[in-house]
DSSP file (Angstrom, degrees, kcal/mol; ACC not computed):
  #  RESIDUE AA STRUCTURE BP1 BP2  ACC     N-H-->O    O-->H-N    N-H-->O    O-->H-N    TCO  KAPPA ALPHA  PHI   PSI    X-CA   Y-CA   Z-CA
    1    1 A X     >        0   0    0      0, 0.0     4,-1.5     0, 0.0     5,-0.1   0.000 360.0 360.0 360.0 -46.6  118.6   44.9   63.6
    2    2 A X  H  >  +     0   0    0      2,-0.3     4,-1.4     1,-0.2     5,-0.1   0.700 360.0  49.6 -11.1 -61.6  118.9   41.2   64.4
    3    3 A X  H  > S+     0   0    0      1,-0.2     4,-0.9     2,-0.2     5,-0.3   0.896 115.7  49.2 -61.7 -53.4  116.5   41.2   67.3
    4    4 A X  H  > S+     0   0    0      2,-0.2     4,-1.2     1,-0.2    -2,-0.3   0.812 107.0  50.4 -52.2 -43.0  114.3   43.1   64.6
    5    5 A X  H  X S+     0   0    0     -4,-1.5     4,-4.7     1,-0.2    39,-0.4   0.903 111.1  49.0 -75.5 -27.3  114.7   40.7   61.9
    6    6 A X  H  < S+     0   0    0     -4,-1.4    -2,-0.2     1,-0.2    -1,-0.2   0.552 112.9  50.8 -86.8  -3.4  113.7   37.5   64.5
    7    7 A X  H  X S+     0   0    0     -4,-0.9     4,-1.2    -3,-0.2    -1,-0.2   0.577 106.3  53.9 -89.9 -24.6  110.5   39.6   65.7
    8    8 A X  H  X S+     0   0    0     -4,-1.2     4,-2.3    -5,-0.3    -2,-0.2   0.970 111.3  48.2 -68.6 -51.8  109.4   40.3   61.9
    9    9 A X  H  < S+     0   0    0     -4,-4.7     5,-0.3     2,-0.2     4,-0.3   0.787 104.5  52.4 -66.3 -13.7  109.5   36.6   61.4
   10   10 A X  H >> S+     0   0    0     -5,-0.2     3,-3.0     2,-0.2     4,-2.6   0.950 110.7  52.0 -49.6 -92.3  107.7   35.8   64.2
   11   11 A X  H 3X>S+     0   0    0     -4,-1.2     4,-3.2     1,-0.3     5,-0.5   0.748 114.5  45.2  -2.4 -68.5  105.1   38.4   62.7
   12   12 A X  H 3<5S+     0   0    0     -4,-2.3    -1,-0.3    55,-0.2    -2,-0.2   0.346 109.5  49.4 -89.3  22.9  105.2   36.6   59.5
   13   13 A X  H <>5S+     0   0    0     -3,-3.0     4,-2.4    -4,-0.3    -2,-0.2   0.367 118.3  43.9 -82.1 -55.7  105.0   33.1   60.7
   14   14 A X  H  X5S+     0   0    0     -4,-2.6     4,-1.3    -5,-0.3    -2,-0.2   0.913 109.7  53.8 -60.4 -38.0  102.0   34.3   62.7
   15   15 A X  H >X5S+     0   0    0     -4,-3.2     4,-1.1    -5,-0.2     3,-0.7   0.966 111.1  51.2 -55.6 -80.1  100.7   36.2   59.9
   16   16 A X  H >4XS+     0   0    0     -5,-0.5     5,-2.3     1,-0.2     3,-0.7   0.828 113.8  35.2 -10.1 -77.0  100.9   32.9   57.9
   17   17 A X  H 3<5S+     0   0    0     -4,-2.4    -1,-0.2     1,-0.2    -2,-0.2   0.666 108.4  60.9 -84.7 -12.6   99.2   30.4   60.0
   18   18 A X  H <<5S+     0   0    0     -4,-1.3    -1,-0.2    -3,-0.7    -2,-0.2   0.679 111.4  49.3 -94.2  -0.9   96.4   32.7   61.5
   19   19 A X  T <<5S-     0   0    0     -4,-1.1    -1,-0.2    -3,-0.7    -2,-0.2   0.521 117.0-123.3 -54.4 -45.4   95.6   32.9   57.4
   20   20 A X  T   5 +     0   0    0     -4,-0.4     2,-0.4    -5,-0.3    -3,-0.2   0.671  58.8 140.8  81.9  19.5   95.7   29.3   57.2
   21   21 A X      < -     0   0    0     -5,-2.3    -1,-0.2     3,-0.0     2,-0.1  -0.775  50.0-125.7-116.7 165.6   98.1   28.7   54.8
   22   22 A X     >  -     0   0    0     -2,-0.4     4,-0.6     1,-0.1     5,-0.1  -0.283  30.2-119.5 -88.6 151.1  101.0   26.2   54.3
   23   23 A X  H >> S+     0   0    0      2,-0.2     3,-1.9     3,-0.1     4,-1.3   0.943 121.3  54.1 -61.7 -65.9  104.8   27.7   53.7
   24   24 A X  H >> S+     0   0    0      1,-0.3     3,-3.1     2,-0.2     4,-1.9   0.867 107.4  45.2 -34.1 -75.5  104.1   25.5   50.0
   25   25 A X  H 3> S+     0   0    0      1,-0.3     4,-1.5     2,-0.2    -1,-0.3   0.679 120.1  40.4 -65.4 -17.2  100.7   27.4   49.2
   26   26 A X  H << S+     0   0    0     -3,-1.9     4,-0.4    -4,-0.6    -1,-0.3   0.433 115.6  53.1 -94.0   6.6  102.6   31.2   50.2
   27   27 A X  H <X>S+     0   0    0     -3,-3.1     5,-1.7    -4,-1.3     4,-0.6   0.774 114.8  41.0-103.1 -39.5  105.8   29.6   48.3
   28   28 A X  H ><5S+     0   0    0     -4,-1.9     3,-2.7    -5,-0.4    -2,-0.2   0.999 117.6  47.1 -59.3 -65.9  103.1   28.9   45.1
   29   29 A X  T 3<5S+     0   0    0     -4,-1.5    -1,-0.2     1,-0.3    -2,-0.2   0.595 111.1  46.7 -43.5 -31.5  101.4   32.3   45.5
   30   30 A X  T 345S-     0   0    0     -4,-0.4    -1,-0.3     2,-0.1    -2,-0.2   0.370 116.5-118.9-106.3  -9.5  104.7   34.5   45.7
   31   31 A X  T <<5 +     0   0    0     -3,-2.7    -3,-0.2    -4,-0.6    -2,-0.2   0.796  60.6 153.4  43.0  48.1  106.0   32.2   42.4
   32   32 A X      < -     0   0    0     -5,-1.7    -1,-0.3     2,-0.2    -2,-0.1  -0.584  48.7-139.6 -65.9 165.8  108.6   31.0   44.0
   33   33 A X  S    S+     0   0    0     -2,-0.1     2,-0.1     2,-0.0    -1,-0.1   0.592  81.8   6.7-112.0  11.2  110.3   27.7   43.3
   34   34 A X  S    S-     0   0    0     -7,-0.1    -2,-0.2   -10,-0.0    -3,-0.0  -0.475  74.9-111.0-142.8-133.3  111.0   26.4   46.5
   35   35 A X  S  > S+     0   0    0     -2,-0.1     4,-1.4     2,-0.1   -11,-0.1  -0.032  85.4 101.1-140.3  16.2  110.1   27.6   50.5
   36   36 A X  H  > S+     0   0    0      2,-0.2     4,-4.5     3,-0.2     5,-0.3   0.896  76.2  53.2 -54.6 -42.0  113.6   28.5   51.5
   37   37 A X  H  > S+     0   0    0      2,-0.2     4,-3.1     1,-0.2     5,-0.2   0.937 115.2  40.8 -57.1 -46.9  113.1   32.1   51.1
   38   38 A X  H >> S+     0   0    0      1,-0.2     4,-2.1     2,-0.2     3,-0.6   0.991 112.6  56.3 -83.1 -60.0  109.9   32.0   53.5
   39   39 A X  H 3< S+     0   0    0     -4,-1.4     4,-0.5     1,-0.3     3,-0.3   0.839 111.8  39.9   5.2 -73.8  111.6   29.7   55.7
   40   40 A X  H 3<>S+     0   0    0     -4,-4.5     5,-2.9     1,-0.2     6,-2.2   0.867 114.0  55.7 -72.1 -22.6  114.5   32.2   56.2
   41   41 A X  H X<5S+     0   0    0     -4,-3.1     3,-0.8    -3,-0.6    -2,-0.2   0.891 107.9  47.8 -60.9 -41.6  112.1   35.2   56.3
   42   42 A X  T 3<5S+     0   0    0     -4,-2.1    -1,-0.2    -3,-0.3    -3,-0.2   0.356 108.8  52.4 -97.6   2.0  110.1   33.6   59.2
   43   43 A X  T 3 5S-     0   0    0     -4,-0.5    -1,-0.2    -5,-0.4    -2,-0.1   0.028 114.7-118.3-133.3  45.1  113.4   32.7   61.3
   44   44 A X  T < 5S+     0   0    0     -3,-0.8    -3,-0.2   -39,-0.4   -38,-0.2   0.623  81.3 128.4  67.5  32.0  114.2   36.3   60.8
   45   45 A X  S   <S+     0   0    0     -5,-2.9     2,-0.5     1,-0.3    -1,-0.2   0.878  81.8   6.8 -78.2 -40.0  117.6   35.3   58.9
   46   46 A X        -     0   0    0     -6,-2.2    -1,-0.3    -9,-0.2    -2,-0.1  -0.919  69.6-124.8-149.9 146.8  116.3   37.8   56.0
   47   47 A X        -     0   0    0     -2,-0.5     2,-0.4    -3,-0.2    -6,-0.1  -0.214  37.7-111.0 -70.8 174.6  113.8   40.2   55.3
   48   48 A X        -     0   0    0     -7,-0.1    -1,-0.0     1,-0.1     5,-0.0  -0.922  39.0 -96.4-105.1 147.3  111.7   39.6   52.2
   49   49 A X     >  -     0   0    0     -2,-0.4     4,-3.1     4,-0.1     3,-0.5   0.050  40.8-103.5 -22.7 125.8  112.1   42.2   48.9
   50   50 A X  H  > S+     0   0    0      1,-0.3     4,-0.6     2,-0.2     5,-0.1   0.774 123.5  50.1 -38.0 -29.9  109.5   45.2   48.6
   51   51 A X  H  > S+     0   0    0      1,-0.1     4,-1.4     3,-0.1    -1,-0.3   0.831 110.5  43.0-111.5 -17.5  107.9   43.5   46.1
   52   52 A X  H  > S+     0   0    0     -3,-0.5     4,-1.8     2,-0.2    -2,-0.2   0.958 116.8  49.0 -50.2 -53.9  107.5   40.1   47.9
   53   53 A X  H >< S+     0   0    0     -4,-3.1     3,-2.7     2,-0.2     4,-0.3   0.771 111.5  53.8 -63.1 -94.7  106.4   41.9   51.5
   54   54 A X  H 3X S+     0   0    0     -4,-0.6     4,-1.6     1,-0.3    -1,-0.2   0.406 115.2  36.5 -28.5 -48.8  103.9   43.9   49.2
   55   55 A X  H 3X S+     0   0    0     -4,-1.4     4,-2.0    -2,-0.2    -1,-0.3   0.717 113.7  55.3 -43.7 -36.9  102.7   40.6   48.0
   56   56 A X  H <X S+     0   0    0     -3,-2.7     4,-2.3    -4,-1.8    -2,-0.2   0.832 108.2  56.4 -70.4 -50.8  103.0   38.9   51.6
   57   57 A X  H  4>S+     0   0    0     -4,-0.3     5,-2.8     2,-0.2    -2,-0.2   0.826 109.7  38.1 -57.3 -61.8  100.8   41.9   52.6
   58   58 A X  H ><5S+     0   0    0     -4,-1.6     3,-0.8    -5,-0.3    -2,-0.2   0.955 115.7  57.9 -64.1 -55.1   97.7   41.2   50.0
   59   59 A X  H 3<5S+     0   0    0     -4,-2.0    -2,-0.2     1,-0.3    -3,-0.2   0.917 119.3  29.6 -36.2 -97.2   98.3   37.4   50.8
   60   60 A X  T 3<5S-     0   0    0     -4,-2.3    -1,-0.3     1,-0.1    -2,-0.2   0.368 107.9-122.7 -37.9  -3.7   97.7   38.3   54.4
   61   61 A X  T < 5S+     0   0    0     -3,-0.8     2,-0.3     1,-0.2    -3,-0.2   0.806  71.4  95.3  48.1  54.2   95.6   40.9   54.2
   62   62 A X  S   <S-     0   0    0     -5,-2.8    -1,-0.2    -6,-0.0     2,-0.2  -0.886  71.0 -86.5-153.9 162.9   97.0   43.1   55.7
   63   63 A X    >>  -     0   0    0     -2,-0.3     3,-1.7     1,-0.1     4,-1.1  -0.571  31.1-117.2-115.3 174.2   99.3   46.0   55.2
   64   64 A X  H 3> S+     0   0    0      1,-0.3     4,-1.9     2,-0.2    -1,-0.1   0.779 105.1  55.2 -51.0 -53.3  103.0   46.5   55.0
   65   65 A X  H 34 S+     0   0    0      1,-0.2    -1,-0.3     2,-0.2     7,-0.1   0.277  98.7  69.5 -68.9   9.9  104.1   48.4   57.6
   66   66 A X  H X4 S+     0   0    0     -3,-1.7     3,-0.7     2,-0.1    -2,-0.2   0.620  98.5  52.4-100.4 -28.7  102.4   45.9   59.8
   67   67 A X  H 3< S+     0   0    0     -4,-1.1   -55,-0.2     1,-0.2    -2,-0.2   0.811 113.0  37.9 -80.6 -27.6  104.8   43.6   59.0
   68   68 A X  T >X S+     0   0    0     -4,-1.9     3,-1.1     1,-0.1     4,-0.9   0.238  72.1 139.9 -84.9  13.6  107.8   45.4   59.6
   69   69 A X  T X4 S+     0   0    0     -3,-0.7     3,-1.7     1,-0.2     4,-0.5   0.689  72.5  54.5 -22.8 -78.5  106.6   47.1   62.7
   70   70 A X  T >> S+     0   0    0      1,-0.3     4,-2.2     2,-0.3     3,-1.6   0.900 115.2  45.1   3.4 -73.1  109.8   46.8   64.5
   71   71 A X  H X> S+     0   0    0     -3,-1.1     4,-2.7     1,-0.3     3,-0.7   0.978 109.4  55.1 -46.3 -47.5  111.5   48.5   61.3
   72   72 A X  H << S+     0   0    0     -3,-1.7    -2,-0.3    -4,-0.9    -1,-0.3   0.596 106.9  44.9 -80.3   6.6  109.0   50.8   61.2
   73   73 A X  H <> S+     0   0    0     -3,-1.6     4,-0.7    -4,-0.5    -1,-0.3   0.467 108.8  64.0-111.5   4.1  109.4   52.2   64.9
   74   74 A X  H <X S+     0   0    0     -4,-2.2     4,-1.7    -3,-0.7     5,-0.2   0.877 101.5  47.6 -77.4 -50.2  113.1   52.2   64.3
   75   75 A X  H  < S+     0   0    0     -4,-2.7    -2,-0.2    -5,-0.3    -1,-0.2   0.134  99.2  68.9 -88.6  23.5  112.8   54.6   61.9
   76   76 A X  H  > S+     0   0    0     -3,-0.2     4,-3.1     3,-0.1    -1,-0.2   0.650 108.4  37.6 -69.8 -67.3  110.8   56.6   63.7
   77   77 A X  H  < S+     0   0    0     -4,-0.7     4,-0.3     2,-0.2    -2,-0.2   0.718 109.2  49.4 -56.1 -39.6  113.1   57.3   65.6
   78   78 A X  T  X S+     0   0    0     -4,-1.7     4,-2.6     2,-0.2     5,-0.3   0.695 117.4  55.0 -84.3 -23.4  116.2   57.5   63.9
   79   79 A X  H  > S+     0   0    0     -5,-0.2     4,-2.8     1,-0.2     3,-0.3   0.999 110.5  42.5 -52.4 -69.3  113.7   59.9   61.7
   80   80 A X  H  X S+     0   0    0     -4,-3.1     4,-1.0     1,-0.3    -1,-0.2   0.622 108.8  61.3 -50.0 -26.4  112.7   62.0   64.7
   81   81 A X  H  > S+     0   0    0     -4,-0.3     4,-1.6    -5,-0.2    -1,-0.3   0.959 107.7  40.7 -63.5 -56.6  116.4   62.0   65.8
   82   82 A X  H  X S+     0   0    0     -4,-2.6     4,-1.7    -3,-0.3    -2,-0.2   0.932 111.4  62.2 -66.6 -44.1  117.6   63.9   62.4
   83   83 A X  H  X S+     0   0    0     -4,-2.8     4,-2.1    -5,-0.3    -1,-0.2   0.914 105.6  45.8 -54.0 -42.3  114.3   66.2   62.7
   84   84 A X  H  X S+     0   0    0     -4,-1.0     4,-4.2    -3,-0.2     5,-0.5   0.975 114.0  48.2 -80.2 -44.5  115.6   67.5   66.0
   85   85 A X  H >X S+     0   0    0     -4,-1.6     4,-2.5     1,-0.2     3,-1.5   0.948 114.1  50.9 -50.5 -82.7  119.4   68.1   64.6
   86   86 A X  H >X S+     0   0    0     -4,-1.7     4,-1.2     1,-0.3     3,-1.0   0.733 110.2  41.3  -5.9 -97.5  118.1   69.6   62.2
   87   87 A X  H 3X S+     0   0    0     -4,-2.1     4,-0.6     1,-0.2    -1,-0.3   0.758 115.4  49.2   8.5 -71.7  116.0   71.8   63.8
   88   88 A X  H << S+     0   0    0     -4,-4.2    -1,-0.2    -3,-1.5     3,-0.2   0.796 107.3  56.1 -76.7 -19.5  118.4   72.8   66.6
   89   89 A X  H << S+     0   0    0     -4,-2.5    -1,-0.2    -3,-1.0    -2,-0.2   0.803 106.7  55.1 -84.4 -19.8  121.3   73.4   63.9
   90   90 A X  H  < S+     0   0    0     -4,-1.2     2,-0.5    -5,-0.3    -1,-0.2   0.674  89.9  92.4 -93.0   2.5  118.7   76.0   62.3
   91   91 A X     <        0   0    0     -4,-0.6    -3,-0.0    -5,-0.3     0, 0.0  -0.601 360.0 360.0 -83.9 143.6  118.2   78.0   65.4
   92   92 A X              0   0    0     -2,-0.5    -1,-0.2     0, 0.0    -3,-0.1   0.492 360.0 360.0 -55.1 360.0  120.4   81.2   66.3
């Protein structure tokens, strides 16, 4: 998950600047009152809150699960993992 969290922030640092905007002006937009939060989000110390990434998303134009890729191919997996158990536990 670690590895995962320092590739989202990459993603949303990149996301950020190819945007043009300033940490300040996504710190304004999100109503926050200072730029720690985006700061720790973008050196993958913590993810940001559904309703921030959903905001982060519009900001960027772009959609959610694109910012979490990483997450979202983890749980692909782990999804597809349970499908098969599943599965195999219902066969005779």
């Amino acid at each position: 998950m670690n590895n995962n969290k320092h590739a989202i922030g990459r993603r949303l640092r990149k996301a950020r600047v190819l945007m043009g905007f300033s940490r300040k002006e996504v710190m304004e937009a999100l109503g926050l009152q200072t730029t720690t939060h985006i700061c720790d989000w973008e050196r993958g110390e913590r993810l940001p809150g559904v309703q921030n990434l959903l905001k982060l998303s519009v900001l960027y134009k772009t959609l959610p699960d694109s910012l979490l890729y990483e997450l979202r191919q983890d749980a692909i997996k782990e999804i597809g993992a349970w499908m098969k158990e599943v599965e195999d536990k219902k066969q005779p």
